[in-house]
FIFILUM-57875 format. One record per residue (C-alpha): x, y, z negated; residue in one letter. Coordinates in steps of 0.25 Angstrom, whole numbers, padded with zeros to 4 digits, always signed. Each point is the difference from the previous one (the first is absolute). Layout:
N
XYZA
...
end
This chain:
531
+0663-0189-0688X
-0013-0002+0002X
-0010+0010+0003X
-0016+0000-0004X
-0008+0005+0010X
-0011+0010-0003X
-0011-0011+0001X
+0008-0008-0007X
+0000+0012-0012X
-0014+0003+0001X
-0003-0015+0000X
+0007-0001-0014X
-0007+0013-0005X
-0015-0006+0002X
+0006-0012-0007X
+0006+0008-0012X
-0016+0006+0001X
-0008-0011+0000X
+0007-0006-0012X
+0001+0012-0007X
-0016+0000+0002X
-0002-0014-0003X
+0008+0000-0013X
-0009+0013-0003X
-0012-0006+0003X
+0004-0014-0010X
-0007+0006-0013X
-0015+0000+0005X
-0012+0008+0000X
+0002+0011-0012X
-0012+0005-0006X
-0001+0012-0008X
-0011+0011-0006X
+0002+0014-0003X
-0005+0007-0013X
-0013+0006+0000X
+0005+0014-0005X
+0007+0007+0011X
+0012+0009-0002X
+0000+0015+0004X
+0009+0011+0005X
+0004+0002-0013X
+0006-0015-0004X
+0017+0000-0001X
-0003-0009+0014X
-0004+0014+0007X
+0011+0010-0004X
+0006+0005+0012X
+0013+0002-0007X
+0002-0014-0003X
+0010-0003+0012X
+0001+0006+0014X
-0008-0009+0009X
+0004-0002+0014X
-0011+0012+0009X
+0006-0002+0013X
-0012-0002+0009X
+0001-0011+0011X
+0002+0003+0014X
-0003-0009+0011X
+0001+0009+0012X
+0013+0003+0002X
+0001+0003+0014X
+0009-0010+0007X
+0004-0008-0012X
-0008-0013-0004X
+0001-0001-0018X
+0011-0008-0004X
-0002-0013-0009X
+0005+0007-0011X
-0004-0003-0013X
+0002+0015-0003X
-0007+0003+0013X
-0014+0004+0004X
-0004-0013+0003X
+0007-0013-0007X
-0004-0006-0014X
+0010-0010-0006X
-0007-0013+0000X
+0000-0003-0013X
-0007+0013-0002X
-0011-0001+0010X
-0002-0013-0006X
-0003+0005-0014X
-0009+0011+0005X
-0008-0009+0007X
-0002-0010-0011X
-0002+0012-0010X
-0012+0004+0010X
-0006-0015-0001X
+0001-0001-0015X
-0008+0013-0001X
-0009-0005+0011X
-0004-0012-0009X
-0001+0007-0013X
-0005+0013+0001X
-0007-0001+0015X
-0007+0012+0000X
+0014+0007+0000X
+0003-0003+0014X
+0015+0004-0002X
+0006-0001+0014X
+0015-0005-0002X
+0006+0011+0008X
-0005+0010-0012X
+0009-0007-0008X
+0011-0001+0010X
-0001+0014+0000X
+0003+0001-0012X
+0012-0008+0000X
+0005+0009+0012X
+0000+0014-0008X
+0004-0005-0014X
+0013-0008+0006X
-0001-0003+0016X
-0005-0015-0005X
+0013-0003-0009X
+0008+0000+0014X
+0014+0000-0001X
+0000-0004-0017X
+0002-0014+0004X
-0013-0005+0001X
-0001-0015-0002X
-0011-0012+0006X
-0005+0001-0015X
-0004+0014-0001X
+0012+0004-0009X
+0010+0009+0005X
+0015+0000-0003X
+0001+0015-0004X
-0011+0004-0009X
-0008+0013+0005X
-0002+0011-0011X
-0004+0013+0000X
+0007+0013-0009X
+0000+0000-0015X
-0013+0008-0003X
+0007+0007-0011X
-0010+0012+0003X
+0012+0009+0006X
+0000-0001+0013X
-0013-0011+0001X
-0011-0002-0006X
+0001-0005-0017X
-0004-0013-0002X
+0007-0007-0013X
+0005-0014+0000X
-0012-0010-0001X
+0005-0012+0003X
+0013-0002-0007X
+0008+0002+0012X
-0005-0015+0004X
-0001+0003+0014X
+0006+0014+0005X
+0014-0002-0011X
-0004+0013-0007X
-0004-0002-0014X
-0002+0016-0004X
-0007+0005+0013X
-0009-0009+0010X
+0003-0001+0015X
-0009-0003+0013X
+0006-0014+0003X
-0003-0011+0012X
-0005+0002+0014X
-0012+0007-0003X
+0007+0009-0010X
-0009-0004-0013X
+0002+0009-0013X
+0002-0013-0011X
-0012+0005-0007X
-0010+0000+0012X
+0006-0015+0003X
-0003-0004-0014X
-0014+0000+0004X
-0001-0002+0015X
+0012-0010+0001X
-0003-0013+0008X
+0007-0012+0003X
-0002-0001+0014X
+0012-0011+0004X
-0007-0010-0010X
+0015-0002-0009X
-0009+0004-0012X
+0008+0013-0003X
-0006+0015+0004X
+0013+0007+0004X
-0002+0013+0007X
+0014-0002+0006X
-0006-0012+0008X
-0008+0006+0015X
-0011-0012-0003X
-0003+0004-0014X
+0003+0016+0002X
-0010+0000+0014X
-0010-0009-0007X
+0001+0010-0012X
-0003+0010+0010X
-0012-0005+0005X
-0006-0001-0013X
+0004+0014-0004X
-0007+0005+0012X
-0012-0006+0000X
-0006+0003-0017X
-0011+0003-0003X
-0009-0006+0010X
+0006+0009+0012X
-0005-0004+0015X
+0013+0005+0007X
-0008+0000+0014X
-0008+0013-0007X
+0012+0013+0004X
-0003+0005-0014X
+0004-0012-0007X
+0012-0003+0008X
+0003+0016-0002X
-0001-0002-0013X
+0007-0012-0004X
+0012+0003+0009X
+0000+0014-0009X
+0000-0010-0015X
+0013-0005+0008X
+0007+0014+0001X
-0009+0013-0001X
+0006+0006+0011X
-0006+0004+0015X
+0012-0003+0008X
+0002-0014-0007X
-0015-0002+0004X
+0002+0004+0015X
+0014-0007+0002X
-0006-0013-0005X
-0013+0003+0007X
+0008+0001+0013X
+0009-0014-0003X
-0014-0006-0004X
-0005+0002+0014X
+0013-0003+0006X
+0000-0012-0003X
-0017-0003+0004X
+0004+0004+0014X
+0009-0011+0001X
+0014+0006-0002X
+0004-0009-0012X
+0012-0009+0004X
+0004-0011-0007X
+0015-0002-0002X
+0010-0006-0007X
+0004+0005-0015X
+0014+0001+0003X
-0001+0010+0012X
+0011+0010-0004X
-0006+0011-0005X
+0003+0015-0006X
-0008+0000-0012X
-0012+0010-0007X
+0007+0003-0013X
-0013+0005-0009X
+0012+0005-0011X
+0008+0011+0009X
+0010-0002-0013X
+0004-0013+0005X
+0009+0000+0012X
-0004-0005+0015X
+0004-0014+0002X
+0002-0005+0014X
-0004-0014+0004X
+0014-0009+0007X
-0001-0013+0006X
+0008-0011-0006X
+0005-0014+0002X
-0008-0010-0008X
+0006-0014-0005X
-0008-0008+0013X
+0007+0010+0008X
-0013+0010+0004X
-0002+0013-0002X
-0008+0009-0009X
-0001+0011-0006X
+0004+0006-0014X
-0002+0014-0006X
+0014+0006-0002X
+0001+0014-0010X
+0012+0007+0007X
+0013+0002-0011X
+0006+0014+0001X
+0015+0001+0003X
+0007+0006-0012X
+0006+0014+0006X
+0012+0009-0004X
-0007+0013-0005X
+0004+0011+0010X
+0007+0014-0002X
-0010+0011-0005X
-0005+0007+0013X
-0009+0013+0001X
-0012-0001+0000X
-0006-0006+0014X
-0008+0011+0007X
-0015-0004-0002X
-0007-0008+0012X
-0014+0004+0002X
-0010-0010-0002X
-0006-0005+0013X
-0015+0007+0004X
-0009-0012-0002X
-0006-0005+0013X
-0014+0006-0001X
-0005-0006+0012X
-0013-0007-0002X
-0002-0013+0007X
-0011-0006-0007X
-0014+0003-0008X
-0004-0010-0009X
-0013-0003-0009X
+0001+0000-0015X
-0011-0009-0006X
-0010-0007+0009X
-0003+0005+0014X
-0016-0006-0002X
-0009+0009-0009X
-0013-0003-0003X
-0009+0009-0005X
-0016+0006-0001X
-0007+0013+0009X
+0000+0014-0008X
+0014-0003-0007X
+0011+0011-0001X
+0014-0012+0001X
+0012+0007-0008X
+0014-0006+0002X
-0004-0012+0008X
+0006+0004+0014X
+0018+0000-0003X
+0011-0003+0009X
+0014+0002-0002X
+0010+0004+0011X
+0014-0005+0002X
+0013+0001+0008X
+0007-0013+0005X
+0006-0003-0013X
-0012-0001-0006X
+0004+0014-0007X
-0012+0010-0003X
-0003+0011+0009X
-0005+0013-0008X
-0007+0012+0006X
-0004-0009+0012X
-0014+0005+0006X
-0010-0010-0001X
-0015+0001+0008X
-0010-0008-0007X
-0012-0002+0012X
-0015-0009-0002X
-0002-0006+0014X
-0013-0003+0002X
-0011+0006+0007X
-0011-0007-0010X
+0005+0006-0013X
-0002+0011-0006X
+0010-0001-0010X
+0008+0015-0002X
+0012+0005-0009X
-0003+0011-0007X
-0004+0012+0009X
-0006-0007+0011X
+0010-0006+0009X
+0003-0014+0004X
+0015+0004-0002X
+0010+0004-0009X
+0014+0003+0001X
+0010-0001-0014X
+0014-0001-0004X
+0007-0013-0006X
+0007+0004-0013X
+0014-0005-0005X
-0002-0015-0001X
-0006+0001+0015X
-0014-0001-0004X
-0012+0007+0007X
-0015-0001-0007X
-0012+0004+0008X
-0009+0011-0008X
-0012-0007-0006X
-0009-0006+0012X
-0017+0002-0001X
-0005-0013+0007X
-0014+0005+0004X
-0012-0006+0004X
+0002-0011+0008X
+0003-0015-0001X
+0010-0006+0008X
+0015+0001+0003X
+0010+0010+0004X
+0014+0002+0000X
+0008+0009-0008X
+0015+0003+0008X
+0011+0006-0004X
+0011+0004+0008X
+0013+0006+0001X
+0012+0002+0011X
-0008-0010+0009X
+0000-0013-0011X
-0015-0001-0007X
-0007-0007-0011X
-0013-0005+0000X
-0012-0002-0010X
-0013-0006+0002X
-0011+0005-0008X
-0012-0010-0001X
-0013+0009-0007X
-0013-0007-0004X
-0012+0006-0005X
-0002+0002-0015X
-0010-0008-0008X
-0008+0013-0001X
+0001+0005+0013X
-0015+0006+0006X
-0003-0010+0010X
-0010-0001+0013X
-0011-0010+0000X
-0005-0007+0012X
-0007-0012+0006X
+0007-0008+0005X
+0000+0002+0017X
-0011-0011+0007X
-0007-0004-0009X
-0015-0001+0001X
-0011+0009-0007X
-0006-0006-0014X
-0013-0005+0001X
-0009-0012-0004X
-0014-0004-0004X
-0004+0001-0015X
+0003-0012-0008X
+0015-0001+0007X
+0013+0003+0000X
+0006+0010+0010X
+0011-0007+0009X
+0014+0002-0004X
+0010+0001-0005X
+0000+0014-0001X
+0012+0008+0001X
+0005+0013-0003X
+0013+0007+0004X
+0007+0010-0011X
+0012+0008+0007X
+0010+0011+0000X
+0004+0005+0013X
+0000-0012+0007X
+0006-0010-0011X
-0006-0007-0011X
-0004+0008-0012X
+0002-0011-0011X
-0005+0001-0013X
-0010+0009+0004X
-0014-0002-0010X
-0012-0002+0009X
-0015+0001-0008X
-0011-0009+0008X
-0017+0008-0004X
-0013-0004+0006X
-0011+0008+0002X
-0014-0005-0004X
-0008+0005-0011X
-0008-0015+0000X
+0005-0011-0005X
-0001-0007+0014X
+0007+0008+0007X
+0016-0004+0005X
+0009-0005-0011X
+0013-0007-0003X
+0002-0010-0012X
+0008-0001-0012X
+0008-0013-0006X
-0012-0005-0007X
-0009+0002+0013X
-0008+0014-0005X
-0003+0009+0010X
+0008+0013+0001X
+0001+0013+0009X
+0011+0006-0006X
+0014-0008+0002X
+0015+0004+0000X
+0008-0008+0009X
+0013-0008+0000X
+0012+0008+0005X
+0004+0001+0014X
+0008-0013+0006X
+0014+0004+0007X
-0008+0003+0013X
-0008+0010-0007X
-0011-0008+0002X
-0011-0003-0011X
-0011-0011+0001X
-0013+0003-0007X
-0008-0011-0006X
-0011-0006+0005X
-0012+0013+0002X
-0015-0005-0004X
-0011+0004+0009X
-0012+0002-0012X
-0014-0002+0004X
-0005+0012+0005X
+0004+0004+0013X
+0006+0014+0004X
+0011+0009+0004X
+0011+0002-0011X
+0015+0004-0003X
+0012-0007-0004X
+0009+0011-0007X
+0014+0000-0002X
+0008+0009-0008X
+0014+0003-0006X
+0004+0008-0010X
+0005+0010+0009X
-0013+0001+0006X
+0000-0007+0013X
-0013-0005+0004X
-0005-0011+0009X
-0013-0001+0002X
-0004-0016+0009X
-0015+0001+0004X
-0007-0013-0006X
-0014-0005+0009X
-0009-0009-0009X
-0011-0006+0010X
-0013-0008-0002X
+0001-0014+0004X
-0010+0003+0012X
+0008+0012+0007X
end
């Protein structure tokens, strides 16, 4: 008998890979566009109780143990699925640009909706060989959403199913199915089509999905829940820190069943026809058993005390929040505390802390810290946050039996913030002789404790009761002493147009005002041609 070595295994597993890529990568660029109108937390697309979606965070730090290539791991995507997420990104990229949909947005998607189809058979051409559907939503247990597609693709013809690797309800894939293998059909079963679907879905309605508030909410039109948001938030940046692994489809795997109705089935490895081995999905048969003698009733077990150790503090929504000076933030700072499980931890005490020494940000009462309680689902909320005065950035921590969670708070000034008007630091007294132009340019600096105060309105007057005295010029070349000014440039920096000297010569004043009633008052020296 002869015995493959495990060089020899790993060297037929990258071949198996590469083909199973290159087969994928036969049907081309795809290109799609996503409709202008974008769907909402309250589309059938968004009910929470359309399936039961995989939360389980990944973990990467297992002391001692590296992840395993598992497709139902932390780390490993099945190659026909990292493919399709990849190419679903690159459509999008083409079509809708402004999008900037990263794939492994969409591959977390795939990971909470059905572990990326692992373990259903996945095939080189996206289609699988057990179909993925979610519970009948018959409004009992789930959510109610009647039949709308005839039972074309999740085989229910009264009520309708969430069906394929991204778990689509048929009436959302009617109008955001793709074709993303290029076989001219949009089949939500296949991971091309349902991933390139996805990408569309998320990015309607003209959303940049680098802005946190757009990401937030087009993750929550996918299923208007926090917990999904933060487990495919956490995948999302799993997979950015380089944690994604390609491997090959039919690495045996135990798969995420989105219908609890329907039984486990666990992955066995088989001999094919050329004499390899792969895997096929196997639902176990129950042995017939002889019914037993009535017995008493079993004394009752206790239920097991959940483990209510917490392990991790995690951010709901995005961890970067921008904002403007003299706001009062209300449900923007949320973490969510869990055991090792991923289970919820309530009552936990969390302490919310602004670390900062230049901001004068305050919770209500004063302090720079607050300490609250997580409720049933795990969850802890900050009380609503006064950002103060002061531009700049700060931090916003919360922690809980030694884990934290960070925010980063980014303040600008308001378009209508009062601002401080100065010259601009070295540059020379204004003077000339009659009939001139004072040197320039002549600058002026409006700010606001040290950063730029833009939009700030700044209005130019010279003095002078005779006509010869100091003067700017409008567009038609008329003299003129009175004269709003453009808008301050990025650096807070305006540049004033060019200052007339007038004919007679003298002392005079270049006043600047806003409407707040700052004043800056540039000494002007007119001299006779002689002096």
């Amino acid at each position: 008998m002869k015995f493959v070595t495990p060089r020899t295994r790993r060297g037929l597993c990258g071949v198996a890979l590469a083909a199973s890529l290159s087969t994928a990568a036969a049907a081309g660029p795809l290109t799609a566009s996503a409709d202008p109108a974008a769907p909402g937390q309250d589309s059938p697309q968004a009910a929470p109780s359309r399936g039961v979606p995989n939360l389980a965070l990944p973990d990467l730090r297992k002391p001692g143990v590296q992840p395993g290539p598992s497709a139902a791991g932390d780390a490993g995507i099945p190659a026909t699925a990292l493919d399709a997420y990849k190419k679903a990104a690159e459509a999008l990229a083409g079509s809708q640009p402004g999008c900037r949909i990263p794939w492994e947005l969409v591959a977390g998607i795939g990971r909470v909706e059905s572990v990326h189809a692992s373990g259903y058979g996945l095939r080189e051409d996206g289609s699988t060989e057990t179909p993925i559907r979610g519970p009948r939503l018959d409004g009992k247990q789930f959510a109610l959403i009647r039949d709308t597609d005839g039972g074309r693709w999740d085989g229910d013809t009264e009520y309708d199913r969430a069906v394929g690797p991204t778990q689509f309800i048929p009436s959302t894939w009617a109008a955001w199915g793709a074709d993303g293998n290029g076989d001219g059909v949009k089949d939500p079963n296949n991971i091309y089509d349902a991933a390139l679907g996805t990408a569309r879905y998320l990015c309607a309605g003209d959303r940049d999905l680098d802005n946190p508030a757009d990401l937030d909410r087009a993750i929550l039109s996918y299923n208007n829940s926090r917990e999904y948001v933060n487990a495919v938030m956490e995948w999302m940046r799993t997979y950015q820190g380089g944690n994604a692994t390609a491997i090959p489809n039919d690495t045996p795997a135990n798969p995420h069943r989105p219908d609890p109705a329907v039984p486990r089935v666990t992955a066995v490895s088989v001999k094919s026809g050329a004499g390899s081995t792969v895997s096929r999905p196997v639902t176990p048969v129950p042995t017939p058993q002889p019914k037993p003698d009535p017995k008493p009733d079993p004394t009752p077990v206790p239920k097991p005390t959940p483990d209510l150790t917490p392990t991790r503090l995690d951010v709901l929504g995005s961890d970067r929040i921008g904002a403007e000076t003299g706001q009062v933030l209300r449900d923007r700072f949320r973490v969510r505390s869990g055991n090792r499980g991923g289970q919820a931890v309530p009552r936990q005490d969390v302490t919310f802390e602004i670390v900062g020494d230049d901001t004068d940000a305050r919770f209500p009462g004063g302090g720079k810290s607050v300490t609250v309680a997580t409720d049933g689902q795990g969850i802890a909320v900050a009380p609503p946050l006064h950002t103060g005065d002061r531009p700049g950035t700060f931090t916003v921590r919360g922690r809980a039996a030694g884990r934290d969670a960070g925010f980063q708070v980014t303040l600008r000034l308001p378009a209508t913030a009062t601002a401080d008007l100065l010259r601009v630091a070295g540059e020379r007294p204004l003077s000339t002789v009659a009939g001139t132009e004072f040197p320039g340019p002549v600058r002026i600096e409006a700010t606001r404790h040290g950063q730029p105060a833009l939009g700030t309105r700044i209005t130019a007057t010279l003095d002078g009761s005779s006509d010869e005295a100091p003067y700017f010029t409008d567009a038609d070349g008329a003299p003129v002493r009175t004269l709003v000014l453009p808008a301050p440039g990025s650096d807070g920096l305006v540049t004033l147009p060019v200052l007339h000297a007038g004919r007679n010569p003298g002392t005079y004043v270049l006043r600047l005002t806003t409407p707040e009633g700052v004043t800056l008052d540039v000494p002007l020296t007119v001299m006779t041609p002689e002096s």
